[in-house]
N, C-alpha and C positions, 0 to 999 in steps of 0.2 A: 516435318515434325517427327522425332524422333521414340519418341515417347518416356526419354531420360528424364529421371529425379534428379534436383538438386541436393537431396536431404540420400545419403546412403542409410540412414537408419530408416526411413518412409517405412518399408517394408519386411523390416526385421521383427522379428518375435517379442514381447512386450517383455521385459526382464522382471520380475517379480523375487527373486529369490536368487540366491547363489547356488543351489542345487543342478541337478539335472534338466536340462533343456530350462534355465532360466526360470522356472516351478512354472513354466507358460503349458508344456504340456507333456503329457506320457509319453507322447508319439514322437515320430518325429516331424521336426520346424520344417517348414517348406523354403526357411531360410536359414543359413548360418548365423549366431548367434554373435553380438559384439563382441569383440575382444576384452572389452572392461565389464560384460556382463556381472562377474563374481562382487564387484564393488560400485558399478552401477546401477541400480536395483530400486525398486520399493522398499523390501526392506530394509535396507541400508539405509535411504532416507528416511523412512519413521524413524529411525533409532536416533538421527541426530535431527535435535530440536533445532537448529540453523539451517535445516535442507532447505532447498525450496519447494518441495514438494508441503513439507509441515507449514512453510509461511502461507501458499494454498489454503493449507487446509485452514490456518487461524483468518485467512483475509474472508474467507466464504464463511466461516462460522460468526464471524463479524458483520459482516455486511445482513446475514439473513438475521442476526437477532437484536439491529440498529433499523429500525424502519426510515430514518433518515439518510441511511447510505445506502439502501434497499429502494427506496421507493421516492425519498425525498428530492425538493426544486433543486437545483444547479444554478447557484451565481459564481461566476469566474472573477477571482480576485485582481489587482494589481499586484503587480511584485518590480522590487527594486532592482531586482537581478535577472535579467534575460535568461540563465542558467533554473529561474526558480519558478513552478508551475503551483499556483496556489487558489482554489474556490473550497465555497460552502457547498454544505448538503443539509438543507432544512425540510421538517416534518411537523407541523405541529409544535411540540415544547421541544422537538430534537431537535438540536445545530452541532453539526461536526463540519470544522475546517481541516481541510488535508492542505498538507502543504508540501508539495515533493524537489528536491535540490539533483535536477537530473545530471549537474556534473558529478566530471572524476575527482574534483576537488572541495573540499569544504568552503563552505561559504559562511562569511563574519559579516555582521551587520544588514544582515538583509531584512527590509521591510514589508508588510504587507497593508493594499489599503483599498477602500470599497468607494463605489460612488453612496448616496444620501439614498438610508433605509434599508443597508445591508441587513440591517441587527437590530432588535430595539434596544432603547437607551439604556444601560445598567453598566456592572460591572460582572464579568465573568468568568468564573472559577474554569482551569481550563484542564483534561485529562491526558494525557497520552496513550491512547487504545491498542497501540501495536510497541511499547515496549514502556522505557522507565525516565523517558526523556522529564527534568523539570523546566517546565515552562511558567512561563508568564503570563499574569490575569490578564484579561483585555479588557479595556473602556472602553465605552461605546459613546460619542457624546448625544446628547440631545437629535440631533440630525441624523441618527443611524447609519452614519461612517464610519469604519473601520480608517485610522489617520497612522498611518507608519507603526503598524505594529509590529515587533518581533519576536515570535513565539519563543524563538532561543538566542543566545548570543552568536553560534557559527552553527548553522545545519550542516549536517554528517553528510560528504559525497555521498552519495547515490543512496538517498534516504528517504524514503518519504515517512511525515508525520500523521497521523489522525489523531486529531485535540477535537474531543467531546467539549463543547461551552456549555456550562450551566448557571442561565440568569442567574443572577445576584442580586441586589439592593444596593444602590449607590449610600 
C-alpha cells in the first residue's frame, strides 16, 4: 500500500474565491492551489444559477421542506425504458413521482406503471418542482395502478423529473 489518492484535488485547499490563496486562507496552503482555482470556485458557482453547486442547494431546500421526499414510503415504479429510473415518495396527502432518464440521449414515449394501490383512485394535477417541464395529469383507475403513464412526450437526457401529484376528483 502505497498510500496514493486517486482524486489529485483530495487534498488541495477548498477554492472559495478567486482572490488570494482561493479566500481558503491568510496563510499559506499546505498545498498548491488548482490551476482553474480563479474560475473554479464557490463563488463562481452561486453566481451561476445552472452550477451544480446551486442545483445542491435547490435539491436539499426541496427535499427539507417536501416531507414526502424528506421522510416519505418509497415505491419503485416500472418504466418502459431500461435507460428510465422512476418511484414515488408518499407522506401522508404528499405524493411526488421522480422520474430520472439516466441516458446521454432523450427518450420519446417512455411509460411509467405501478402494481395495484400505488395511488388511490382520482385524477392528479401534476407539478414540476425542479424546473418548468409541462406535464401530464395522471389517472389512477379504481385499482390504484399507475397503467403506461407518460409524464412527457420525450424526457431530457440526463434529466431527472420531480412531479408533485395533487388528488383531484374524477
Amino acid at each position: 500500500m502505497t498510500g496514493d489518492k486517486p482524486d489529485p484535488r483530495l487534498r488541495t485547499p477548498m477554492h472559495w474565491t478567486a482572490g488570494r490563496a482561493a479566500g481558503f486562507t491568510t496563510g499559506a496552503a499546505w498545498e498548491p492551489l488548482q490551476t482553474d482555482s480563479a474560475t473554479a470556485n464557490v463563488a463562481v458557482q452561486s453566481a451561476d444559477a445552472g452550477s451544480m453547486l446551486n442545483l445542491y442547494r435547490r435539491l436539499i431546500h426541496l427535499r427539507a421542506s417536501n416531507r414526502a421526499l424528506g421522510a416519505g414510503d418509497f415505491l419503485p415504479l416500472e418504466s418502459s425504458d431500461p435507460a428510465v429510473a422512476a418511484f414515488l415518495r408518499r407522506d401522508g396527502s404528499r405524493t411526488v413521482l421522480v422520474v430520472a432518464n439516466l441516458a446521454t440521449t432523450p427518450r420519446a414515449g417512455v411509460t411509467i406503471s405501478s402494481g395495484d394501490g400505488a395511488l388511490g383512485s382520482a385524477r392528479y394535477a401534476t407539478r414540476d418542482l425542479l424546473g418548468n417541464a409541462t406535464l401530464a395529469a395522471l389517472d389512477v383507475a379504481a385499482n390504484g395502478r399507475l397503467s403506461a403513464y407518460a409524464p412527457v412526450a420525450t424526457l431530457d437526457a440526463r434529466r431527472t423529473y420531480v412531479i408533485e401529484l395533487t388528488r383531484g376528483t374524477r
